[in-house]
Residue, then its C-alpha position, 0 to 999 in steps of 0.5 A: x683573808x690571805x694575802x698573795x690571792x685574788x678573789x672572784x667574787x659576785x656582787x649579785x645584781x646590785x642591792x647589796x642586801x644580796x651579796x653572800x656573806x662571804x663576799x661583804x667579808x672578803x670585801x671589807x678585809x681586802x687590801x684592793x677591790x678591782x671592780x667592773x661597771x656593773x657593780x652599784x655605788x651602793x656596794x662600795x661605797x660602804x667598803x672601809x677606808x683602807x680598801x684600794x678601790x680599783x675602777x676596771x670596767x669595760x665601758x668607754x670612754x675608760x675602757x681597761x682591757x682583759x689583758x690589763x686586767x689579768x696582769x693587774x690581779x697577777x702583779x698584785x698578788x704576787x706583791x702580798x696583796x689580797x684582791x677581790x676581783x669583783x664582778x656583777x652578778x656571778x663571775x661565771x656567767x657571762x663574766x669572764x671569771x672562768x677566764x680569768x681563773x685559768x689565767x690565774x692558774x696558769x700564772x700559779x696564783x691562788x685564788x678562790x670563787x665565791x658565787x653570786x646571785x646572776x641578774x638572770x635570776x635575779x631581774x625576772x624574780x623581783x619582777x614577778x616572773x617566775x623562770x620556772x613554772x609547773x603549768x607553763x615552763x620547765x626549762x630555762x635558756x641563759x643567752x647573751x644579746x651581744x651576739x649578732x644573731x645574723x653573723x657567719x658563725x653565730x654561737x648561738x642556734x636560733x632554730x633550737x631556741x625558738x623550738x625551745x620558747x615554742x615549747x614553753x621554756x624560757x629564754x633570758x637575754x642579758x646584755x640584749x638591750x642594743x641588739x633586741x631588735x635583731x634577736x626578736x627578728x632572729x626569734x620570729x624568723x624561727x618561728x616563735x609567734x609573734x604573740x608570745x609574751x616579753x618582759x624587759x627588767x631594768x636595773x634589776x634591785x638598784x632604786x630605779x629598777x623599772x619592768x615593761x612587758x608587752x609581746x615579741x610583736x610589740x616589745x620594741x615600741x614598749x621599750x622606746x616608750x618606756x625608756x629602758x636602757x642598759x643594764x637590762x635583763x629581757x625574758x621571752x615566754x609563757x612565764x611572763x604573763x604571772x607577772x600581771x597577777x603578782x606585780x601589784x604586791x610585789x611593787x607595794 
């Protein structure tokens, strides 16, 4: 490992049985690891003692900022230092690493991008819900639940996520679990049956992982009752219902 070069590196979802082996081996020789929120005590707590370990998650009331964040990794680099920049599941999905990346290629700091297991595979997986499936889904949608599904200029095209779920694909929500009752009254308004099957994956591999599965009509009551709170990944299709035939081996 090289000093002067950052590292975008995914911590996966949270085990740290499912880092990659190039990022337990750029983790245990870097000289800092700037880490976000989502990146489990179980990972750094097992980091060596040398290793300058760098808190710069997003959450309040210890909020750091993108800016900060992109001068931290250039000015430490610049100082000889080898940072990981580490980031839950993988740095380009809903990470900011390709922001990040051309930062650091505007500011000519070399760096590298070592891949991650995302949480949107990850969460349905261990959960028994398959993303794709021969007799019922052959395509998968990745979305963020951050965005307002009511708002003027919404990224996000409802009418052709609905036609999409309708159809038999899937469609995974990260970071949806304040905002579900807006994307499930976003989702029905398009015309998705109020039947169709929803699962909620909290805390996806970490010691309290926990599932709920119910339908768009009742997933909002499932969640209440069951408690789920964020870091949690949310699955809308037919994929949903192979969870009741492999849960009860996957939970021994």
């Amino acid at each position: 490992m090289s000093g002067g070069k950052v590292y975008l590196v995914g911590s996966g979802p949270g085990d740290p049985g499912l880092l990659t082996r190039r990022a337990w081996g750029l983790l245990e020789s870097a000289d800092a690891v700037l880490h976000d929120s989502l990146v489990g005590d179980d990972v750094l707590d097992q980091l060596p003692e040398p290793v300058e370990v760098v808190d710069v998650g997003k959450r309040p009331p210890d909020r750091t900022s993108q800016s900060e964040i992109n001068d931290m990794l250039v000015d430490r680099s610049r100082d000889g230092e080898a940072v990981v920049r580490l980031k839950g599941g993988d740095p380009h999905v809903f990470g900011r690493g390709g922001e990040e990346a051309q930062y650091l290629a505007d500011a000519d700091v070399p760096f590298e991008v070592v891949p991650g297991v995302s949480s949107a595979v990850a969460a349905p997986g261990v959960a028994g819900i398959p993303l794709t499936h021969r007799d019922c889904a052959s395509s998968v949608t990745v979305i963020t639940g951050h965005e307002t599904p009511d708002k003027d200029e919404s990224a996000l095209d409802w009418d052709a996520l609905a036609d999409t779920v309708v159809s038999g694909g899937t469609l995974v929500v990260l970071m949806g679990v304040r905002r579900l009752s807006n994307n499930v009254a976003a989702l029905r308004e398009h015309g998705v049956p109020a039947e169709t099957p929803v699962a909620m994956v909290q805390k996806a591999t970490w010691g309290d992982e926990r599932t709920v599965s119910a339908t768009l009509a009742t997933i909002e009551d499932a969640k209440e009752e069951a408690g789920i709170e964020p870091p949690a990944v949310t699955v809308v299709g037919d994929v949903v219902g192979v969870r009741s035939e492999t849960s009860e081996w996957l939970d021994r």
